[in-house]
C-alpha positions in Angstrom: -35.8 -36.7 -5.4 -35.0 -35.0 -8.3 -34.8 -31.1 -8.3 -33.2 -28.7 -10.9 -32.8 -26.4 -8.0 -32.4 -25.9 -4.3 -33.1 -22.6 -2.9 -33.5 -21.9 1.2 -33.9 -17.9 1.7 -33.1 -16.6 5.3 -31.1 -13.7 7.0 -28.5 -11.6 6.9 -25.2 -11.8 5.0 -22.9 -12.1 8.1 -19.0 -12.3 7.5 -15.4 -11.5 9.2 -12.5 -11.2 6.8 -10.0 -13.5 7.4 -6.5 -12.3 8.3 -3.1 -13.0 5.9 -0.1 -15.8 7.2 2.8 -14.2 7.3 5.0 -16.6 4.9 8.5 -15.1 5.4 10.6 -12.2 6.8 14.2 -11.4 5.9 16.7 -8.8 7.4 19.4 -7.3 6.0 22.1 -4.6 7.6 25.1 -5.2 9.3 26.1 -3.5 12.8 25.2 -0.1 12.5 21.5 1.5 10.9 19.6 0.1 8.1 16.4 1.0 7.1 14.0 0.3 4.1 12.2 3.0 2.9 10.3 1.8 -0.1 9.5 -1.6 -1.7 8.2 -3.0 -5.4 7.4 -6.4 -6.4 9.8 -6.8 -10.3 9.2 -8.5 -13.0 10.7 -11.8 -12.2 8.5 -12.1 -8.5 11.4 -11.0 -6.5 11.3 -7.2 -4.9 13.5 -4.4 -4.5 14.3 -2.3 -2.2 15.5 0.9 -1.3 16.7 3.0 1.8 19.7 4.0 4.0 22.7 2.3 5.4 25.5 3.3 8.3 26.9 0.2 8.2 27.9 -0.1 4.1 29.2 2.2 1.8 31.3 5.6 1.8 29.6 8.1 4.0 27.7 8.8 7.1 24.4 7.7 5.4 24.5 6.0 2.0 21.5 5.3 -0.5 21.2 1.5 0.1 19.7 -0.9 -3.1 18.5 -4.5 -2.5 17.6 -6.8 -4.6 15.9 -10.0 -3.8 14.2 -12.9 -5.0 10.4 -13.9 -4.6 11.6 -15.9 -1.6 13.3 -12.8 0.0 16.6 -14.6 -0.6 19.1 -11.6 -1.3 20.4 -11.1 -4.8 22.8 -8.4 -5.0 22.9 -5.2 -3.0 24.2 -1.9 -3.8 24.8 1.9 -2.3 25.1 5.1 -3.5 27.2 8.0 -1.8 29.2 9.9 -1.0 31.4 11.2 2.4 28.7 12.9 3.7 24.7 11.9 4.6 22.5 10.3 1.5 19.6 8.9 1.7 16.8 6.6 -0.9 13.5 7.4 0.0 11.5 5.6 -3.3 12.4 3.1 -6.1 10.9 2.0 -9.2 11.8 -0.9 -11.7 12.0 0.9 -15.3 10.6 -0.7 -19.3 14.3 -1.8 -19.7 14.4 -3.9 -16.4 16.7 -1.1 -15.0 16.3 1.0 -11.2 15.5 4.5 -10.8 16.0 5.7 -7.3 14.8 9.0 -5.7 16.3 10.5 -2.6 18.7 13.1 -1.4 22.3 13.8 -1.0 24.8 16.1 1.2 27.4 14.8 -0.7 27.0 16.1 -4.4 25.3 19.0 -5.9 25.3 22.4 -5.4 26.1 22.2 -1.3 23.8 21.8 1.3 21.5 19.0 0.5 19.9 18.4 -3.1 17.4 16.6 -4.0 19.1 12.9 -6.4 18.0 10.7 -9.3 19.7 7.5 -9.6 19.3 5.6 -12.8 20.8 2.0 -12.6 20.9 -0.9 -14.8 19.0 -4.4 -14.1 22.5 -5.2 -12.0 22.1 -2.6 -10.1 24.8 -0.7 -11.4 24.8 3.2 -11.7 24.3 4.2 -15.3 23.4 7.9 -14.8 22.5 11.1 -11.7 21.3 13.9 -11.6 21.1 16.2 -8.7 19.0 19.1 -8.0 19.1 22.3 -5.6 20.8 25.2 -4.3 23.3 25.7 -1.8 20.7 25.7 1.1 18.5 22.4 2.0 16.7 21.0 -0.5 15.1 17.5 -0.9 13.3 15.3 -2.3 10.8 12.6 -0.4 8.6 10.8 -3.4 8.5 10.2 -7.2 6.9 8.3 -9.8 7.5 7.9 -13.7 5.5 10.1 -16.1 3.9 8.9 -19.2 6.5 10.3 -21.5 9.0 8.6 -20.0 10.1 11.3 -17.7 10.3 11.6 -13.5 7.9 13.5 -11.8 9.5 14.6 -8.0 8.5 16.3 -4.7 9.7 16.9 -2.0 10.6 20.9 0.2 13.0 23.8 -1.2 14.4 26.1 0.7 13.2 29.3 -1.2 13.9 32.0 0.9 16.8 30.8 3.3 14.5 30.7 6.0 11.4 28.6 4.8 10.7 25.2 2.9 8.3 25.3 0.2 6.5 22.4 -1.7 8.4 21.6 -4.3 8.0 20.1 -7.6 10.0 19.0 -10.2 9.6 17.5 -13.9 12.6 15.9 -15.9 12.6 14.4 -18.9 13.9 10.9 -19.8 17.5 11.0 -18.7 16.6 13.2 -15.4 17.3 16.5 -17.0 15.6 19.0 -15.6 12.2 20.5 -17.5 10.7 22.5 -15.5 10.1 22.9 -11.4 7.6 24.7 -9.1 7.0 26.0 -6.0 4.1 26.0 -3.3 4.1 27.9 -0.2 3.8 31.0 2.1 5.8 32.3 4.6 6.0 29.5 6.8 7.4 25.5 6.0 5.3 23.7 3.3 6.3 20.1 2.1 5.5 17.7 -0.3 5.6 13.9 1.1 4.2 12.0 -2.2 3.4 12.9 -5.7 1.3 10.5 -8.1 0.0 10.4 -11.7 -3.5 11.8 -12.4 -5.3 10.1 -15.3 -5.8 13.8 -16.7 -2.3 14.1 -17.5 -1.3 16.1 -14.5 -0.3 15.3 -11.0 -1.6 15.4 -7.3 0.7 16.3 -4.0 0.2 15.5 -0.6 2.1 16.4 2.8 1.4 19.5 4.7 1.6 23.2 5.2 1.8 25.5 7.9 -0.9 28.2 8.6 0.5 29.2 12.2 3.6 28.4 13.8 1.4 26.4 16.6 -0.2 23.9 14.0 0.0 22.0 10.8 -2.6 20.6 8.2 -2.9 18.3 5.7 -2.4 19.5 1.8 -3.7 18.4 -1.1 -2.2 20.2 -4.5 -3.6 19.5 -7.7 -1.4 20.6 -10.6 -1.8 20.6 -14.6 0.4 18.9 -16.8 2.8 21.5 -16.5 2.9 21.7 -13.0 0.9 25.0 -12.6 -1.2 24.8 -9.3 -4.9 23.7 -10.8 -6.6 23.6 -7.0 -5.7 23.2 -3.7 -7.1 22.0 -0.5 -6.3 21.5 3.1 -7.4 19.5 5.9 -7.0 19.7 9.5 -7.9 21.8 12.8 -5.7 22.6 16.1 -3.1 20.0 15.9 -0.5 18.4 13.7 -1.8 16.8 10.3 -0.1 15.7 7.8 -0.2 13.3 4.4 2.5 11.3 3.7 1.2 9.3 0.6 -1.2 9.8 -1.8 -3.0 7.6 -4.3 -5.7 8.1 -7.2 -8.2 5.5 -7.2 -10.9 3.9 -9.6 -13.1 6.1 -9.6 -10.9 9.4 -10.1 -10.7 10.5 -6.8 -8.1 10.4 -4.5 -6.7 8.4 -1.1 -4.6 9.6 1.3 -2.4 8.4 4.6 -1.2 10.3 7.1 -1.2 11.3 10.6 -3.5 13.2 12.9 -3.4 14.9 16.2 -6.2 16.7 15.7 -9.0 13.8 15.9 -9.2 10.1 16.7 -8.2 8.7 20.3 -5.8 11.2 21.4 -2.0 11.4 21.2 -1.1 10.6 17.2 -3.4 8.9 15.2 -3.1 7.3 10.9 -5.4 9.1 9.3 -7.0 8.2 5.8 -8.6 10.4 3.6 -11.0 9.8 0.8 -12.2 12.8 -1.8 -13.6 13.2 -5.3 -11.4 14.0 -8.1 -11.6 17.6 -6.9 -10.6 16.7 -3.7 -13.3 16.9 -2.0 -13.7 15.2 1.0 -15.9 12.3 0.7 -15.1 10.6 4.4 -12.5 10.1 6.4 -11.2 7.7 9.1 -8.7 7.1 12.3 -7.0 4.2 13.5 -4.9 4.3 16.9 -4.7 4.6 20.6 -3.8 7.7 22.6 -0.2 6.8 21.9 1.8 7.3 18.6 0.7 5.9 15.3 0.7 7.1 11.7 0.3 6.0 8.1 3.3 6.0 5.8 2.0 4.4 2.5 -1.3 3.5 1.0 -2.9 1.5 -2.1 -6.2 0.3 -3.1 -6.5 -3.2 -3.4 -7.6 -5.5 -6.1 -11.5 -5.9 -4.3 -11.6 -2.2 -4.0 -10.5 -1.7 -0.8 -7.0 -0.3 0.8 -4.1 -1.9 2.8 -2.2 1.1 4.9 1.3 0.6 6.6 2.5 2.4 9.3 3.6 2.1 12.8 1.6 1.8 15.9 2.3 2.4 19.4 -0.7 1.4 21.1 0.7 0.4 25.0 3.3 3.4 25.1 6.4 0.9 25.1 7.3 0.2 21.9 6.4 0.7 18.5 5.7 -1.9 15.9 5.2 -2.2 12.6 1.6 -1.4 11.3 -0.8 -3.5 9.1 -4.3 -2.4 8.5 -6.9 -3.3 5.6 -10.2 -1.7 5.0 -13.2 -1.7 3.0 -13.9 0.7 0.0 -15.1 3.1 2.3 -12.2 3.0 5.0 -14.1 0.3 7.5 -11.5 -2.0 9.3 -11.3 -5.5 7.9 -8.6 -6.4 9.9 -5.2 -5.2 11.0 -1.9 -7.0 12.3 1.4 -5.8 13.7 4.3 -6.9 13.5 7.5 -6.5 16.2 9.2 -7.6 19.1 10.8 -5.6 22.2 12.4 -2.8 20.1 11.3 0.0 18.1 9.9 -1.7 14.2 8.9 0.6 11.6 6.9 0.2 8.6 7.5 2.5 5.5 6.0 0.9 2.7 4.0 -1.9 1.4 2.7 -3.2 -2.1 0.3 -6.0 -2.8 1.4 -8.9 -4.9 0.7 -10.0 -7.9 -1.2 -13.0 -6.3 -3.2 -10.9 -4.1 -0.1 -10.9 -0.9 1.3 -8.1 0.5 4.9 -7.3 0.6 6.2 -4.8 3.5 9.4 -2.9 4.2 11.0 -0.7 6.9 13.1 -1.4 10.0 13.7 -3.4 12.8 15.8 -3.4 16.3 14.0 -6.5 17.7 15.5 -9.0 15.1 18.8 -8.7 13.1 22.1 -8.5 13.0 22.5 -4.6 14.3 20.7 -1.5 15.6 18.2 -1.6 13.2 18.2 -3.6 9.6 16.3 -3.7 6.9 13.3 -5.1 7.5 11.1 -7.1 4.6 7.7 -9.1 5.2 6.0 -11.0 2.8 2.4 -11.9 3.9 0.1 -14.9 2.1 -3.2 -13.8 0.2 -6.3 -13.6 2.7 -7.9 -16.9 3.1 -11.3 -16.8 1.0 -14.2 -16.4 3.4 -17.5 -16.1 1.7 -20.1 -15.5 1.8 -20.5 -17.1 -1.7 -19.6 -20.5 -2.2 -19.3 -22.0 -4.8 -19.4 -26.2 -5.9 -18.3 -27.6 -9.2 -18.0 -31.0 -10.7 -14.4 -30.3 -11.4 -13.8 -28.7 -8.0 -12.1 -30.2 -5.3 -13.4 -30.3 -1.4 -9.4 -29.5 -0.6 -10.0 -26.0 -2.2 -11.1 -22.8 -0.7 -14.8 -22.8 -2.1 -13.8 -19.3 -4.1 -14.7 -19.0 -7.8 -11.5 -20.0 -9.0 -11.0 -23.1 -6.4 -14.6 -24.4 -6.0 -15.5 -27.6 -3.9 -17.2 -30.6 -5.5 -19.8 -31.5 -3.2 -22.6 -29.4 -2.1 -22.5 -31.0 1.6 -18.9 -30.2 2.4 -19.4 -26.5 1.0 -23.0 -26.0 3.1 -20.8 -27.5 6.5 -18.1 -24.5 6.3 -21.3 -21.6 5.7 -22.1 -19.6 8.0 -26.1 -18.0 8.4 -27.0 -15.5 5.6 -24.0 -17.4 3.2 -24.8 -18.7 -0.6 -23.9 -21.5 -1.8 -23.6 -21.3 -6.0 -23.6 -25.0 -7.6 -22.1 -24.5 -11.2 -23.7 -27.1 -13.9 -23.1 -30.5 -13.7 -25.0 -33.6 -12.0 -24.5 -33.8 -8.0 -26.1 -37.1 -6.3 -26.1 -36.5 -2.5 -28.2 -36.2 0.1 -28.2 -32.7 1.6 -28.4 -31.9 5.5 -28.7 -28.1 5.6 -28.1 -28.6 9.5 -30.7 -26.0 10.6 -28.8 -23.5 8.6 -30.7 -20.1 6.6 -28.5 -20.3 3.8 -29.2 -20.5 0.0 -28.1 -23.2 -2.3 -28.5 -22.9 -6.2 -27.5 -22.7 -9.1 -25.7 -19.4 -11.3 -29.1 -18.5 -12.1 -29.3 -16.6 -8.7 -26.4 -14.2 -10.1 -26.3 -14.4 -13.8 -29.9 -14.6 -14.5 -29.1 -17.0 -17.0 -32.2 -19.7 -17.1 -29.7 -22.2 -19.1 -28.2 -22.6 -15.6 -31.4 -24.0 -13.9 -31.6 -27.0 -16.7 -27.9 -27.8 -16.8 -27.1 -27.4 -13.0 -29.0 -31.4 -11.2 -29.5 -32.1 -7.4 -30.6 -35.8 -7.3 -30.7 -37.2 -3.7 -32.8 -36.2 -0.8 -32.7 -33.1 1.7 -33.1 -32.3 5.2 -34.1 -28.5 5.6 -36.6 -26.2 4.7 -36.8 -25.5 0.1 
């Protein structure tokens, strides 16, 4: 028999998203605390990584820099500090191959603790600092680079010696300050992340506090100059909060935090998706009646988002927290990772090749209390529902676009009811057993509408199943 194409048409599109390997982990600390706070893939594959240590360094708490390769093999490692408590909170590789850190330190400023900007070269060596602040507490918890080249911060200020306000903070190139603002009332307001806005201007996240029984979630939208251009808050009875903050595709905005106030009961991660006037547009939880919370959240490359965390869901321990979702916050799938101690994730990236890279800390493995802990996970396995079959393809492949299988038998044997089978031009001669499947088989001219496809894509052998 000789066919130009071979179409079966039945059912439903059924599908479960297969879960990442983990491919490595690496610690790093010595005997005392460690943490990782915040992780980016560089330029060369490796990561780098910032937090605090106890056991290294001059003071109490020093800013701690890691750099590692892309097997998680350390390179070189620096702190930052002084006698008394400093900490790294974020870290971003700069145009020149160079580090700027963001974080806060009690041992330099103007007293009390200031919010710090660390510039360092691609050694990891300090080039310049700046510090910003008053003699009281002031801090900062998140930045990012601005378009002209500049650092965008926030973080809390204490503005009236008694209360913490949202604060915001533009420098220019070198960290010199250009200009700061405040956000706040009478009681504690803080920023917990700051991002870019494809307008120009910037969007906050972290919480404010309209009674002293309660907390929500704040969203601040500011214009270029950092004057306030909307806010909005989220929340009810209990303790909300958003600890990072995101703008997606399509202009509006993702957030990850914590909630007491809905989901399961006890502490639950909380995301957050609005318009780009913040706007809620739906929301979901993920936890237990225990303790769990979202530290750090990114859309992903099929339009989806990957949160980190930590999750407590049997009351014991807690353990690093891995969940992915849909575009519209559904659970693919989620993993943690941990042992007998207490494991915390802070921050996680994906890869250039479609992995995901994870810091925070760990007590269950190391060397000390807690080290630096650093996960690297594989891409997820391809799973369909489109297959696809190519004359240069191999059966060893996955079946995806870019790694099709060559015969049309091996790719109907791993499909599931509902999946499609795409067979890209080119001459096949088998016989087909669709094996009482309802799946569709043919050629690109199911997706592209391209009728060239029909002519140049040839099934020549017999079939067992319904046409």
């Amino acid at each position: 028999m000789r066919n130009s194409l071979i179409i079966c048409v039945f059912g439903l599109v059924q599908f479960l998203i297969a879960q990442p390997d983990t491919l490595w982990t690496k610690t790093f600390g010595g005997s005392s605390n460690d943490e990782g706070r915040f992780v980016q893939q560089t330029n060369d594959s490796g990561y780098i990584i910032t937090g605090n240590t106890e056991s290294f360094g001059a003071g109490s708490h020093d800013v701690l820099l890691i750099k590692t390769d892309v097997n998680g093999n350390e390179e070189w490692t620096r702190t930052f500090g002084g006698s008394s408590a400093d900490y790294g909170y974020s870290v971003m590789q700069t145009a020149n191959g160079g580090y700027v850190i963001n974080g806060s330190t009690a041992s330099y400023g103007n007293g009390g603790l200031d919010a710090w900007l660390i510039k360092t070269d691609v050694n990891g060596y300090e080039e310049w600092n700046q510090t910003f602040g008053t003699n009281s507490s002031d801090y900062s918890n998140s930045f990012q680079q601005t378009i002209d080249g500049g650092y965008i911060m926030t973080g809390g200020k204490d503005s009236l010696g008694h209360n913490i306000d949202v604060w915001l903070i533009k420098t220019d190139s070198d960290g010199n300050e250009v200009w700061n603002k405040t956000f706040g009332d009478v009681r504690n307001d803080v920023g917990n992340s700051v991002a870019n806005t494809t307008d120009g201007g910037y969007i906050i996240t972290g919480y404010t506090q309209p009674s002293t029984t309660n907390t929500d979630l704040w969203l601040i939208k500011t214009y270029s100059n950092g004057e306030e251009q909307w806010n909005r808050t989220f929340g009810a009875s209990g303790s909300d909060e958003g600890y990072c903050i995101r703008q997606t595709s399509d202009g509006g905005y993702i957030i990850v935090g914590g909630t007491t106030s809905y989901g399961s009961g006890g502490q639950d991660v909380w995301l957050i998706k609005t318009d780009e006037n913040g706007n809620e547009q739906w929301s979901r939880t993920f936890g237990s009646i225990f303790g769990n919370r979202g530290h750090s959240v990114q859309q992903t490359s099929d339009g989806g988002y990957i949160i980190n965390g930590i999750s407590d869901q049997i009351g014991v321990d807690i353990d690093v927290w891995l969940i992915k979702t849909d575009s519209e916050g559904n659970e693919e799938w989620n993993q943690t990772f941990g042992g007998s101690g207490y494991d915390y994730g802070y921050s996680v990236q994906q890869t250039t090749n479609d992995g995901y890279i994870i810091t925070g800390y760990t007590e269950s493995y190391g060397s000390g209390n807690q080290d630096v802990w650093l996960i690297r996970l594989t891409p997820e396995p391809y799973s369909g529902p489109v297959w696809h079959v190519s004359t240069t393809g191999s059966d060893g492949n996955d079946g995806s676009e870019d790694n099709p299988f060559t015969t049309i038998q091996y790719a109907i044997d791993g499909t599931s009811t509902g999946d499609t089978v795409l067979v890209h031009p080119g001459t096949y001669v088998e016989n087909i057993n669709f094996n009482g499947k309802n799946i569709v088989v043919g050629s690109l001219f199911l997706t592209t509408q391209d009728t060239s496809y029909i002519s140049t894509t040839i099934i020549d052998g017999n079939q067992n199943g319904s046409v």
